[in-house]
C-alpha positions in Angstrom: 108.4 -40.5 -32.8 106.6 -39.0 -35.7 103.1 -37.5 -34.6 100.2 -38.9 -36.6 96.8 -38.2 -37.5 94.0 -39.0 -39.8 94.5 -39.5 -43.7 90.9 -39.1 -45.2 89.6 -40.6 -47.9 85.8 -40.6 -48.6 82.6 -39.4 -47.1 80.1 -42.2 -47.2 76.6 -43.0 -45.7 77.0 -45.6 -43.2 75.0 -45.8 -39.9 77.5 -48.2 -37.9 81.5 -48.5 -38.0 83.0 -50.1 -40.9 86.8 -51.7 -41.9 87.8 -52.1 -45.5 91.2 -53.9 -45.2 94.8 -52.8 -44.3 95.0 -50.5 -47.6 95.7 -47.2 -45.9 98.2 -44.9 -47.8 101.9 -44.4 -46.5 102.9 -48.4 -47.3 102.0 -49.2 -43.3 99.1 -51.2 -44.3 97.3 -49.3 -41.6 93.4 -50.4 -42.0 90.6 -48.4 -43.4 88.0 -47.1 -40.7 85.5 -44.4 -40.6 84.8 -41.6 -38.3 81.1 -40.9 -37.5 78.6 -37.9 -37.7 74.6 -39.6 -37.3 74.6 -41.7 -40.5 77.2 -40.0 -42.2 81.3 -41.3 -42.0 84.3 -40.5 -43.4 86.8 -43.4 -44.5 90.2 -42.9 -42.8 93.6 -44.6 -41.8 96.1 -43.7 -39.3 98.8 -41.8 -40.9 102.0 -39.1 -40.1 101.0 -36.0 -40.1 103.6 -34.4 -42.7 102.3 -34.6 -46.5 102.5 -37.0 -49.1 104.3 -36.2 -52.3 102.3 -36.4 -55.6 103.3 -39.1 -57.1 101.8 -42.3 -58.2 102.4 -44.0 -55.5 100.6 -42.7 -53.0 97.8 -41.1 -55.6 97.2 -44.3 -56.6 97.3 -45.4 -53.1 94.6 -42.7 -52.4 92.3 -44.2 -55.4 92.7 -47.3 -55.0 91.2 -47.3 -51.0 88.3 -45.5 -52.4 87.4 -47.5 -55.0 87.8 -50.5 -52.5 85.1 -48.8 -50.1 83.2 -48.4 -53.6 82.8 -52.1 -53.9 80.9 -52.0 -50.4 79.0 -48.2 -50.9 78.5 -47.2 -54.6 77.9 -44.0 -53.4 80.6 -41.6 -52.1 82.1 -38.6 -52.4 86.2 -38.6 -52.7 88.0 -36.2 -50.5 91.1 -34.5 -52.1 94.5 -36.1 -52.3 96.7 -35.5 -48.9 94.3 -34.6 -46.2 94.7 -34.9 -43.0 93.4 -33.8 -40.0 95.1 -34.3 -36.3 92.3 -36.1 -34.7 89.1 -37.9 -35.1 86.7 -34.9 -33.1 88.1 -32.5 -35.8 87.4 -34.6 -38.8 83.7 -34.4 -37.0 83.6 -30.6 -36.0 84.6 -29.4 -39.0 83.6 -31.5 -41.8 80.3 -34.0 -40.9 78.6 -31.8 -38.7 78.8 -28.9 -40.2 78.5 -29.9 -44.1 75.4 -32.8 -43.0 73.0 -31.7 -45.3 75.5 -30.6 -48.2 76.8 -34.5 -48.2 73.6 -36.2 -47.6 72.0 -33.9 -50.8 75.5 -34.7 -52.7 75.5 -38.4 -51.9 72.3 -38.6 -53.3 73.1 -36.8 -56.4 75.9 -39.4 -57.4 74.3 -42.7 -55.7 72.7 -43.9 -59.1 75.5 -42.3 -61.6 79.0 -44.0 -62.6 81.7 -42.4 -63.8 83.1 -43.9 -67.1 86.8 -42.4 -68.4 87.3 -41.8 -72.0 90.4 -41.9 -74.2 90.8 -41.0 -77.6 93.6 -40.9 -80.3 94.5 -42.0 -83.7 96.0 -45.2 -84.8 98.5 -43.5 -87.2 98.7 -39.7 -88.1 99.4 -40.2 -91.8 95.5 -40.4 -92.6 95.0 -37.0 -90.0 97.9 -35.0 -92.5 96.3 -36.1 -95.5 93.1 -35.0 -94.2 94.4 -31.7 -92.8 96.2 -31.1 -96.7 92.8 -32.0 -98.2 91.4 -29.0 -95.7 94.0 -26.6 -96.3 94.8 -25.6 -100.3 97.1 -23.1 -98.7 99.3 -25.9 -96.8 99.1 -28.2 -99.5 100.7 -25.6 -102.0 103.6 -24.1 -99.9 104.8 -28.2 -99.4 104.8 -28.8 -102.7 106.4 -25.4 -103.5 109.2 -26.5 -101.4 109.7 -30.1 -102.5 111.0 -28.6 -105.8 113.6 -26.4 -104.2 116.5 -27.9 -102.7 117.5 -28.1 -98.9 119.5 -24.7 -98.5 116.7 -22.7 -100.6 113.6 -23.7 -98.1 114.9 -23.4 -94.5 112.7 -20.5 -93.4 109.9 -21.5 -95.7 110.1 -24.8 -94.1 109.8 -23.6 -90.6 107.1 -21.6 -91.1 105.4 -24.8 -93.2 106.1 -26.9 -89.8 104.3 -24.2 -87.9 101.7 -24.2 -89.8 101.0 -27.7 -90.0 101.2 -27.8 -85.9 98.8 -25.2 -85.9 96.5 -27.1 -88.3 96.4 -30.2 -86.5 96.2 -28.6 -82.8 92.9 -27.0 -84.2 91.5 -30.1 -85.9 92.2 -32.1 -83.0 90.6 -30.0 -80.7 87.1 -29.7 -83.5 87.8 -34.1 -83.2 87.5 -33.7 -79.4 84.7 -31.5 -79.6 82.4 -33.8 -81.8 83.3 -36.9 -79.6 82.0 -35.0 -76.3 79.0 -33.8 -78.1 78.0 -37.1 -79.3 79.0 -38.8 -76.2 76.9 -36.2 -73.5 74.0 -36.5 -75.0 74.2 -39.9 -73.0 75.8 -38.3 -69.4 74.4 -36.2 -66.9 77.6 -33.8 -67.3 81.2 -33.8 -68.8 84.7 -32.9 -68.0 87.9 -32.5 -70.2 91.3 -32.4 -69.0 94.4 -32.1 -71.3 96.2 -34.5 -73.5 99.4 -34.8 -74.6 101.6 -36.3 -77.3 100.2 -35.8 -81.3 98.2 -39.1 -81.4 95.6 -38.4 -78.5 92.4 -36.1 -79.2 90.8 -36.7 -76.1 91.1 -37.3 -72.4 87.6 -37.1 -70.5 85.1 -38.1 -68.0 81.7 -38.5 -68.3 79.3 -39.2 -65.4 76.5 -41.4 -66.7 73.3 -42.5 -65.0 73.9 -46.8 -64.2 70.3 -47.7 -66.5 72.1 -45.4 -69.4 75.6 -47.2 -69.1 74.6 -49.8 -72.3 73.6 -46.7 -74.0 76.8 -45.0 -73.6 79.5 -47.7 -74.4 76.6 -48.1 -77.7 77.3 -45.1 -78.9 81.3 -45.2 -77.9 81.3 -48.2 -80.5 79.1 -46.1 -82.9 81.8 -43.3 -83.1 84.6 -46.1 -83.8 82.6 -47.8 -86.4 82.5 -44.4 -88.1 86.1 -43.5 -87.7 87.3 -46.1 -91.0 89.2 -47.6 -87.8 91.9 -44.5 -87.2 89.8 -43.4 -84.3 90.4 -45.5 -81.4 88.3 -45.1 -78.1 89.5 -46.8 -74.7 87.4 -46.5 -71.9 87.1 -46.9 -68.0 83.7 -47.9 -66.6 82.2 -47.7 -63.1 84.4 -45.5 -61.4 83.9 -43.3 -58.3 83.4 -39.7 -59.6 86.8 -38.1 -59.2 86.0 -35.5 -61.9 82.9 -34.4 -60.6 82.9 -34.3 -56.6 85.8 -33.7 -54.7 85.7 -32.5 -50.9 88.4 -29.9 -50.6 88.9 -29.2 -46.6 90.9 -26.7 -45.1 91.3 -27.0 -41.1 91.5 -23.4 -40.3 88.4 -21.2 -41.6 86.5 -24.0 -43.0 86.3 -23.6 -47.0 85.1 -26.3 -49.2 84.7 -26.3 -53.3 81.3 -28.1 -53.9 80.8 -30.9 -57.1 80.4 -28.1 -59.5 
């Protein structure tokens, strides 16, 4: 028989034991529970000790119990993907007591604050090129150099032409991205950026946004599309724990943590 431990999820701030439903990770539908410190709990399920791959099933697993215990304790701080510790007295003597006060200041910092996921790309690239040849005489002259010369006369030239077109539009999608966040922080209490991929998307970030300024935020999202002559186009994800912003990293030797910054 596998040995098995404690898969945590979430530190909330909960003065008696709490159950949020058989959603625990691993496909066992082993309930959600929490582990107590004084008023402060962890949210955890029974689970094998070995780790989890990462793959979207079980990170999605992992989010979606947390944003279940969300619905019952809009504050929380998520704890990082595939921890587990061996029982419920170490989950106690090495993260709630001696992080307390770092949690109860943290859970305060987040309790009034939503974090809202933004995508960016563009509907069709053929408006982005014509801007970019607009941009660049230089571009525009060595394409129509080579549309005059036939196939086996513009190889190289046309290499270097693709490479300079790549380069062009990495840089003006990156100056896109950076006017969206600009416009868009001015309404958050911070921003994070994480990579995108594929030539149509400009922007893939999180912005963590004080609850009364959330009208003010998706306000300004549909500014920025009215402004974009419909090429830009914005989807977004309200109201979500803030994944981008805390995480509790545990280690079960020497205790180490990375704090929300």
């Amino acid at each position: 028989m596998r040995a098995s431990g404690k898969y945590l999820y979430c530190v909330i701030q909960a003065e008696k034991p709490q159950e949020f439903g058989p959603l625990g990770i691993g496909g066992r539908e082993d309930p959600l529970t929490t582990v107590h410190w004084q008023n402060l709990a962890c949210v955890v399920s029974a689970s094998v000790l070995d780790d989890y791959p990462v793959s979207r099933e079980y990170t999605m697993a992992h989010h979606r119990a947390i944003e279940a215990v969300r619905k019952h304790f809009p504050a929380l701080l998520p704890v990082c993907f595939n921890t587990i510790a061996k029982t419920e007295q170490s989950i106690i003597e090495k993260v709630l007591r001696p992080r307390y006060q770092e949690f109860l200041d943290l859970l305060d910092w987040v309790k009034d604050k939503d974090e809202i996921g933004v995508k960016t790309y563009w509907r069709a690239q053929e408006p982005v090129f014509k801007k970019i040849l607009e941009e660049q005489p230089g571009i525009r002259a060595l394409r129509d150099e080579l549309a005059k010369r036939p196939p086996a006369a513009r190889y190289y030239e046309q290499i270097d032409l693709g490479k300079q077109i790549e380069a062009a539009l990495k840089s003006y999608r990156e100056r896109e991205g950076r006017r969206v966040v600009e416009f868009l922080k001015i309404h958050a209490a911070e921003a994070r950026q994480d990579p995108v991929y594929g030539d149509k998307w400009i922007l893939n970030a999180s912005f963590l946004v004080n609850k009364s300024k959330v009208a003010e935020f998706v306000q300004a999202l549909e500014t920025l599309g009215a402004q974009s002559d419909g090429n830009l186009v914005f989807k977004y994800t309200p109201d979500g724990a803030p994944f981008h912003f805390v995480e509790v990293r545990i280690t079960w030797g020497e205790e180490a943590h990375v704090p929300h910054r």
